[in-house]
C-alpha positions as CSV (number, residue, x, y, z in Angstrom):
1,X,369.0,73.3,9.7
2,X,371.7,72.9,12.2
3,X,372.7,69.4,13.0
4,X,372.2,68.1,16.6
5,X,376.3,67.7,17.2
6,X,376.4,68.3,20.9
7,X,374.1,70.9,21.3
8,X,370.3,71.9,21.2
9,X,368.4,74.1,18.5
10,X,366.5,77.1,19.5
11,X,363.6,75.8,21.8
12,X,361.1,78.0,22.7
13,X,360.4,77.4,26.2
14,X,356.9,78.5,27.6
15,X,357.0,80.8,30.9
16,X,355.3,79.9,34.1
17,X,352.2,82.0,32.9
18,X,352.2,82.1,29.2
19,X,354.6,84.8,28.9
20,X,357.5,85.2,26.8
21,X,359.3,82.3,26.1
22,X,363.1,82.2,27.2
23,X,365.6,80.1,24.6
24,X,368.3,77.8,25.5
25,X,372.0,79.6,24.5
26,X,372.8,77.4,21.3
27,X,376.4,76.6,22.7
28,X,375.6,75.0,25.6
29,X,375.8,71.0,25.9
30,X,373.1,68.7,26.2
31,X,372.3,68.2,30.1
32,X,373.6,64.7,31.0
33,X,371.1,62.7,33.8
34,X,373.3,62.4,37.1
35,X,374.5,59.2,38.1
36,X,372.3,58.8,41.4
37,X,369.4,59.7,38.7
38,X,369.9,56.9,36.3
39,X,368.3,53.3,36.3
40,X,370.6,51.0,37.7
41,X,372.7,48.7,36.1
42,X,373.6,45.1,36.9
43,X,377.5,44.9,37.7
44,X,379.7,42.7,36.5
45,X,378.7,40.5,39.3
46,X,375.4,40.7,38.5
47,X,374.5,43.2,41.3
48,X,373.2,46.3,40.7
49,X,374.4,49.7,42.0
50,X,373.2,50.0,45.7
51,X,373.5,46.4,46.2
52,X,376.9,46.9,46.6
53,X,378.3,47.7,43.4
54,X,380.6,51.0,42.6
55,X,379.5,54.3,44.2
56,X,378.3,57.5,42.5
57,X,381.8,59.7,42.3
58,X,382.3,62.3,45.3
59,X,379.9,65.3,44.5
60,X,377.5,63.8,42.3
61,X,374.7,64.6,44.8
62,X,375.8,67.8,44.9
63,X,376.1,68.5,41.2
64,X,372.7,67.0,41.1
65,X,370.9,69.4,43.5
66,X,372.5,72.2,41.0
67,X,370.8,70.4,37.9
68,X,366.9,70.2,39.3
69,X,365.2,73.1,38.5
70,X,364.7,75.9,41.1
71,X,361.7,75.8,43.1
72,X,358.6,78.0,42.5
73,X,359.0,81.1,45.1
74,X,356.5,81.0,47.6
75,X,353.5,83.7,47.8
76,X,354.0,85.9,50.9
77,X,352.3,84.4,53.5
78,X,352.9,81.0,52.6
79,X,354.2,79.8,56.2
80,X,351.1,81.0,58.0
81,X,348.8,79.3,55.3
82,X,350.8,75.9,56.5
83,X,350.3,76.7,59.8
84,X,346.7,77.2,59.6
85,X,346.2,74.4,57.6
86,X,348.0,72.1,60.2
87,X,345.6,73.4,63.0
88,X,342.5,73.3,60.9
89,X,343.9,69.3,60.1
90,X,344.2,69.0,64.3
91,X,340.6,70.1,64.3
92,X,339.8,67.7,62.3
93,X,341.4,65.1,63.8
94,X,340.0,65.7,67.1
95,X,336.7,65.9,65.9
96,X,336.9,62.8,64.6
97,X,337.4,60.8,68.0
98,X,334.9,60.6,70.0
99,X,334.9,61.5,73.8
100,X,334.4,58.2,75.7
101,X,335.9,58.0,79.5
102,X,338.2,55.6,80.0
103,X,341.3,54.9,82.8
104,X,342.4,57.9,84.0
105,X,340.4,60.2,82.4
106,X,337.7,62.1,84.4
107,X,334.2,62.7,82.3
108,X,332.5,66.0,82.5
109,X,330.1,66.0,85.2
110,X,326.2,66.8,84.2
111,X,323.7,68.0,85.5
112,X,320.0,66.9,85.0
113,X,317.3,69.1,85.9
114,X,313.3,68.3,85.6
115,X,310.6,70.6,86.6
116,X,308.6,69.4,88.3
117,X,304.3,70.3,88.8
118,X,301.5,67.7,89.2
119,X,303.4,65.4,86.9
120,X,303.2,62.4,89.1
121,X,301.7,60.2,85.8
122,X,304.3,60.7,84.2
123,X,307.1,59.8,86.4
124,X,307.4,56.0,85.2
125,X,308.3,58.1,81.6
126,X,311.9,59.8,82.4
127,X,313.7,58.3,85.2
128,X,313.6,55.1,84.0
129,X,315.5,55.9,80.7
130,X,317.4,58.6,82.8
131,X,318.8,55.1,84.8
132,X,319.8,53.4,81.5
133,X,321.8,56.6,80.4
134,X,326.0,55.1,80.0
135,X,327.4,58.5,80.5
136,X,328.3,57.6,84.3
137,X,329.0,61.4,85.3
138,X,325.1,62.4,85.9
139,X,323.2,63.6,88.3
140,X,319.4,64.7,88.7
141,X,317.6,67.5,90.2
142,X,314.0,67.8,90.3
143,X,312.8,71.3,91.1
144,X,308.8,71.0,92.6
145,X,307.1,74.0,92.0
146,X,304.4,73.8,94.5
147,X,303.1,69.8,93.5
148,X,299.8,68.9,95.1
149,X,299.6,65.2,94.1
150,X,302.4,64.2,96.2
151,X,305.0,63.5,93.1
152,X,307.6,65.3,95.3
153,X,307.1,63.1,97.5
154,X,307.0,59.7,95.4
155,X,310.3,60.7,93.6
156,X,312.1,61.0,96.8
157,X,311.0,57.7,98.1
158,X,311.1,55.5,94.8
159,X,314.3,57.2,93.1
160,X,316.8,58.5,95.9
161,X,319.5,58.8,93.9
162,X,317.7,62.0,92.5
163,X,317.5,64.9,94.6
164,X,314.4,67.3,95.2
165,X,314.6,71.0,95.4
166,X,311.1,72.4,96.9
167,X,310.4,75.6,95.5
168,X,306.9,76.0,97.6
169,X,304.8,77.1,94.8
170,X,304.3,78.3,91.4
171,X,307.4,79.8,90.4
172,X,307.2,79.4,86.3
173,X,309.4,77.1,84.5
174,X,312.2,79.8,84.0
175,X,312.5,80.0,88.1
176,X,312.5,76.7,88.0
177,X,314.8,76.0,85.7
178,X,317.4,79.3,87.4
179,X,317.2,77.1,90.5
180,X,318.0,74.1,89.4
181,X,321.2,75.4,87.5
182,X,322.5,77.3,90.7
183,X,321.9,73.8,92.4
184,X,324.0,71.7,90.2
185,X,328.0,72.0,89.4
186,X,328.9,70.3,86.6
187,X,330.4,71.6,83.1
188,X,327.3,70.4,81.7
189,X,323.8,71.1,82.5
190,X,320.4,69.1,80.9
191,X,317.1,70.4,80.4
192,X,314.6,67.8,80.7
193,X,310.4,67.4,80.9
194,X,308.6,64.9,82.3
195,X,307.1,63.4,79.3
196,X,310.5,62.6,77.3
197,X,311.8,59.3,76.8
198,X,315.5,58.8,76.0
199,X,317.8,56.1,74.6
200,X,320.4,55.3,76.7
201,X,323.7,57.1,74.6
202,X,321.3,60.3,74.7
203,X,323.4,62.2,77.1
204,X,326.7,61.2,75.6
205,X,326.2,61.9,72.2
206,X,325.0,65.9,73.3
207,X,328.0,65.8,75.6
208,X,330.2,64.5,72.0
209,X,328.7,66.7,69.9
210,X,329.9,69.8,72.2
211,X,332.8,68.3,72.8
212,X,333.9,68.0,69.0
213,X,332.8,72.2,68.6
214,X,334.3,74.1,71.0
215,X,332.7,77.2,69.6
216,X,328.9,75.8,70.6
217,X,327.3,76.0,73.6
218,X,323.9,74.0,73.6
219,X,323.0,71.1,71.9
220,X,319.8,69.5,70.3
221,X,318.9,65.6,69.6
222,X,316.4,63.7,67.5
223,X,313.3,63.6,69.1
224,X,310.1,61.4,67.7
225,X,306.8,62.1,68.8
226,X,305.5,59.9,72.2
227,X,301.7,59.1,72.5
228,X,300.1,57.0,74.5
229,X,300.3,54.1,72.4
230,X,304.1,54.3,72.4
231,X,306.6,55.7,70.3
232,X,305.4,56.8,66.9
233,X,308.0,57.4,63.5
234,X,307.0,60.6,63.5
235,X,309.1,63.7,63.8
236,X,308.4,66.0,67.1
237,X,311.3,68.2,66.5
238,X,315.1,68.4,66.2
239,X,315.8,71.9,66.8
240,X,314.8,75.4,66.9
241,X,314.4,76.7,63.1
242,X,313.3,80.2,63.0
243,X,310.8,81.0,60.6
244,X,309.6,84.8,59.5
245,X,306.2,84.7,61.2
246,X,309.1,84.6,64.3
247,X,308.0,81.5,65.3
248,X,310.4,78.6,66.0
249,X,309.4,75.0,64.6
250,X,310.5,72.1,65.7
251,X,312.1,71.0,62.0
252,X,313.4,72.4,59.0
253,X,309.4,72.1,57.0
254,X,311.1,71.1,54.0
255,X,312.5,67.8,56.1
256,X,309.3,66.6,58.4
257,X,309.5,63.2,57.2
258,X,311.3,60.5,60.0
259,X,313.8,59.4,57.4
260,X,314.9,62.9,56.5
261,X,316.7,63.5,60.0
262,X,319.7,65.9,58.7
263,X,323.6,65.2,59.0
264,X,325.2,66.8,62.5
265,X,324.8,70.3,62.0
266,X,324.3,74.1,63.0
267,X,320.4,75.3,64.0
268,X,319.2,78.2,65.5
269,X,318.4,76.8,68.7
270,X,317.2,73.4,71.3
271,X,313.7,73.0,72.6
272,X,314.2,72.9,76.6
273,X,312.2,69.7,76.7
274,X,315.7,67.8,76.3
275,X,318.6,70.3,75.5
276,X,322.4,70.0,76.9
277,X,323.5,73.3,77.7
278,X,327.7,74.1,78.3
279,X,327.7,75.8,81.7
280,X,330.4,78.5,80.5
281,X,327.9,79.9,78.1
282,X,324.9,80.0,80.4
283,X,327.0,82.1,83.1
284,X,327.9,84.5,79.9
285,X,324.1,84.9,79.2
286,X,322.8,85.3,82.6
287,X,322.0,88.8,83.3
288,X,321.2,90.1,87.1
289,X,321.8,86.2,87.8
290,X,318.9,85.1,85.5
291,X,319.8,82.6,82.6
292,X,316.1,82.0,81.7
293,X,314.3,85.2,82.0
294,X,311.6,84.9,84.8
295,X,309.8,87.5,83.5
296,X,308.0,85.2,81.3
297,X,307.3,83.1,83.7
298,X,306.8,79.9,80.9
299,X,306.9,79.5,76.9
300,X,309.5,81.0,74.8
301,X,312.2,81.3,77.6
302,X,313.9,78.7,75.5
303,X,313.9,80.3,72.5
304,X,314.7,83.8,73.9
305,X,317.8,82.1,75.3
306,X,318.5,80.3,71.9
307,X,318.5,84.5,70.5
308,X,320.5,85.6,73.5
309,X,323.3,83.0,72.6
310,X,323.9,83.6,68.7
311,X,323.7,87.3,69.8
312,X,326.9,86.4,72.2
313,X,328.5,84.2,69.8
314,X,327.5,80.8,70.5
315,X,326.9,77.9,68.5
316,X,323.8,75.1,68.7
317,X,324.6,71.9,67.2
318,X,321.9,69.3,66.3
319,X,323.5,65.6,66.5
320,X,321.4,63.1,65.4
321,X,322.6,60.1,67.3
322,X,321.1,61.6,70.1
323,X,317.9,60.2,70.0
324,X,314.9,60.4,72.2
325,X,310.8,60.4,72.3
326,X,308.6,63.8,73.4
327,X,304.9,64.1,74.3
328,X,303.9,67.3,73.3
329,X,301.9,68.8,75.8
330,X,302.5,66.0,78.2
331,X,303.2,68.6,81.2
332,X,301.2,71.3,79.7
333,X,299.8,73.8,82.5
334,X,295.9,74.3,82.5
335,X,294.1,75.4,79.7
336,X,293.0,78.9,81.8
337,X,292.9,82.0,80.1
338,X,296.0,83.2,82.0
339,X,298.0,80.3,80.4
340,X,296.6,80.8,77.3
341,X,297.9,84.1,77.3
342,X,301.4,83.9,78.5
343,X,302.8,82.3,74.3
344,X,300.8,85.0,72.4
345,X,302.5,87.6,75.0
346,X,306.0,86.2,74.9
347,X,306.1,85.6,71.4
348,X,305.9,90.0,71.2
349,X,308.2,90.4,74.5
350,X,311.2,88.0,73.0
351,X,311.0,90.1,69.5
352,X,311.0,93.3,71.3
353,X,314.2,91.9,73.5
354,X,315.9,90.4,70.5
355,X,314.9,91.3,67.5
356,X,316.4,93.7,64.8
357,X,313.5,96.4,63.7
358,X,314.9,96.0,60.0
359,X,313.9,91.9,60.2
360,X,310.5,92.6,61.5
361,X,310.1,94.9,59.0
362,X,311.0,92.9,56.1
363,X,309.0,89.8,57.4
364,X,306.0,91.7,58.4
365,X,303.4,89.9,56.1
366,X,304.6,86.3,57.5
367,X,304.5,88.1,61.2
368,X,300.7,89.7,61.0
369,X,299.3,86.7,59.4
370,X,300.6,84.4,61.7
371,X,299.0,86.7,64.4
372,X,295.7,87.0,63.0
373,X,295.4,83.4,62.9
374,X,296.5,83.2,66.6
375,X,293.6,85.7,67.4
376,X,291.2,83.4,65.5
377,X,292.0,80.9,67.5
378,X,292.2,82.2,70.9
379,X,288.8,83.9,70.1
380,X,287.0,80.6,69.7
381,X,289.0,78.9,72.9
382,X,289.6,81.6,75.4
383,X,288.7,85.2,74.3
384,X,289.4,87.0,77.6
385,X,293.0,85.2,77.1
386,X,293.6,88.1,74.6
387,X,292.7,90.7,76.9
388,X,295.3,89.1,79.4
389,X,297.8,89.1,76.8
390,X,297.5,92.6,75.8
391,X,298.1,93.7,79.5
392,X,300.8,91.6,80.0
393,X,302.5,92.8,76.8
394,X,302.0,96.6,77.8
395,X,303.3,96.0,81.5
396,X,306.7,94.2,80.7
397,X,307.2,95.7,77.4
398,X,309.1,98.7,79.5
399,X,311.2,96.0,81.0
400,X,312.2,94.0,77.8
401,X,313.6,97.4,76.0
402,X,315.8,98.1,78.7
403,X,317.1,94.2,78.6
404,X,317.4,94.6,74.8
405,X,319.6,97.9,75.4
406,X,322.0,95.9,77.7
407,X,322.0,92.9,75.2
408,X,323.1,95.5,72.0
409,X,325.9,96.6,74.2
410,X,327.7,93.1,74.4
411,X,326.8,91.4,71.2
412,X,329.5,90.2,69.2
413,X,327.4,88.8,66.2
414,X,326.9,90.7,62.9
415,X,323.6,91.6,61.7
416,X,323.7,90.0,58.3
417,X,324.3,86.7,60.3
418,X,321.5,87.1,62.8
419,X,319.6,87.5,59.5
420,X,320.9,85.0,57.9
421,X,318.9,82.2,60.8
422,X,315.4,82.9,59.4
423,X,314.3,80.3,57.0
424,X,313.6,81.5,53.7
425,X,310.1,80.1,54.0
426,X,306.2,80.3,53.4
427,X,305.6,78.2,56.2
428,X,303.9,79.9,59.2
429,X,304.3,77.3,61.7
């Protein structure tokens, strides 16, 4: 074997990628570390090099630089992954502050509206927490649609910091609602019932959450159930979560429990009893100058909205440092047959507007048994509510196809992702 005298034996050296190994020539000296590379040395004064002792010779630096080995060459493309890596990292970063107004900086403005009709008991419910909100940019508008028991009247008086919007009668909640937006100007604009209570960062955690995702345009809080007791640890709902029978529930079913509230994230939709909706995205949904559709009147204009939006594009965002208290059914309308009928209509109408024939088809079991055990029930409360519902259905279902024609014509959401927001489920709601 050849001795090591100034030179290197034949050293297999492994490629990049377990290919062929290259070997060293045999007559070529042994590599010496450059001076700038070695440890340093005490002098003779007993400092080391860069303490003032002797300098590397001229060109060492240079003659280093040849010695390192030569860089791995870069995919293609390699500069634009950088780039989006910086941007995604800016993201990041600016999701991470929060939004708070300070000097010199002007909050976005929101815009509260309440509907208003007979709901003078409840009036000591909302405005008080609405008055401990601390996002300072926030106004309220309370649309009366037709009030006979002088709550118009009582808000006005005791609360004049809130203004009142007549409408004269009965116009539904989605009128209502249309009104109230055209009446306020802010980026913002919040969707509130009477029989909510809120905690007082509410508002500015929705207005936060939106703030952080540029790409969502309505946003959902915790809400826990309100009786007349108080305030119970019981989930009401936090979010829209679509299930097959085409129902929306209020929670994911597998997380009902209060301590199983989920991390920030993305859900199908808000309920309108406390949602913060970006104004920019309600303008893109409105069509003839109807965001809510007043063609059915009340019940599932939320969630026919919440379809609209992913069909456009949009986001929802559930935060849960939002945090508030509903009573379900706290503003309910009368129990008539006519009111009974307009959730069993509008559940049909929104599915006919928005839904894809291929997802009713594939969740058709969930879908009729859900029905039938809305016609069990209806039978035993209000059977002429049925009847109501069926003419209803067949009088506006004309209407609803030609709304669904426009809608195809400016979606911008694929079809596996619309099917992607039903729950993969048993649970009928």
């Amino acid at each position: 074997m050849p001795a090591r005298a100034g030179g290197r034996l034949h050293e297999p050296v492994r490629g990049r990628r377990g290919g062929p190994a290259r070997r060293q020539p045999l007559d070529r000296p042994a590599r010496r570390r450059p001076a700038l590379l070695r440890h340093p040395q005490p002098a003779a004064g007993g400092r080391a090099h860069g303490a003032g002792g002797p300098r590397a010779p001229p060109g060492a630096r240079r003659r280093h630089r040849r010695a390192q080995p030569a860089p791995r060459a870069r995919h293609r493309g390699g500069a634009a992954a950088r780039r989006r890596r910086r941007r995604a990292a800016g993201r990041l970063a600016s999701r991470a502050r929060p939004l708070r107004p300070g000097a010199g900086v002007s909050p976005p403005r929101v815009g509260a509206i309440l509907v208003n009709l007979d709901c003078g008991a409840l009036v000591d419910l909302v405005f008080p927490s609405l008055a401990k909100q601390t996002w300072p940019a926030l106004e309220i508008v309370v649309v009366d649609n037709g009030s006979t028991d002088g709550s118009a009247e009582r808000i006005e008086r005791e609360f004049p910091g809130a203004r009142v919007i007549r409408l004269g009668h009965n116009a539904g909640f989605s009128a209502a609602l249309n009104a109230g937006i055209r009446a306020t100007t802010g980026a913002y604009v919040l969707s509130l019932n009477f029989d909510v209570v809120l905690e007082p960062e509410f508002v500015a955690a929705l207005v936060e959450a939106l703030e952080r995702r540029p790409e969502a345009g309505w946003a959902a809080g915790a809400m826990r159930q309100l009786r007349p007791q108080g305030v119970v640890d019981a989930i009401d709902c936090y979010g829209h979560w679509l299930l097959p029978s085409r129902y929306v529930y209020g929670c994911d079913p597998a997380r009902r429990r209060p301590d199983e509230y989920p991390a920030e994230c993305l859900v199908f939709g808000a309920s309108a009893c406390a949602a913060l909706y970006r104004r920019r995205m309600l303008e893109d949904l409105a069509l003839d100058g109807e965001i809510f559709d007043e063609d059915l009147f009340a019940y599932f204009e939320d969630v026919d909205l919440d379809w609209r939006a992913q069909q456009r594009g949009w986001r929802c965002v559930f935060t849960p440092a939002a945090r508030g208290a509903h009573m379900r059914g706290g503003t309910g309308l009368d129990k008539r047959a006519e009111v009974a009928a307009l959730p069993v209509a509008n559940r049909f109408l929104v599915m006919l507007k928005n839904d894809a024939p291929s997802e009713v088809a594939r969740h058709l079991g969930p879908i009729l048994l859900r029905t039938l055990r809305d016609v069990a029930m209806h039978l035993r409360a209000h059977p002429r509510s049925l009847l109501i519902a069926l003419g209803r259905l067949v009088r506006l279902a004309p209407r609803m196809l030609a709304k669904r024609r426009r809608l195809r014509a400016t979606r911008r959401t694929s079809r596996a992702y619309l099917a992607s927001l039903t729950l993969r489920t048993r649970f009928l709601g």
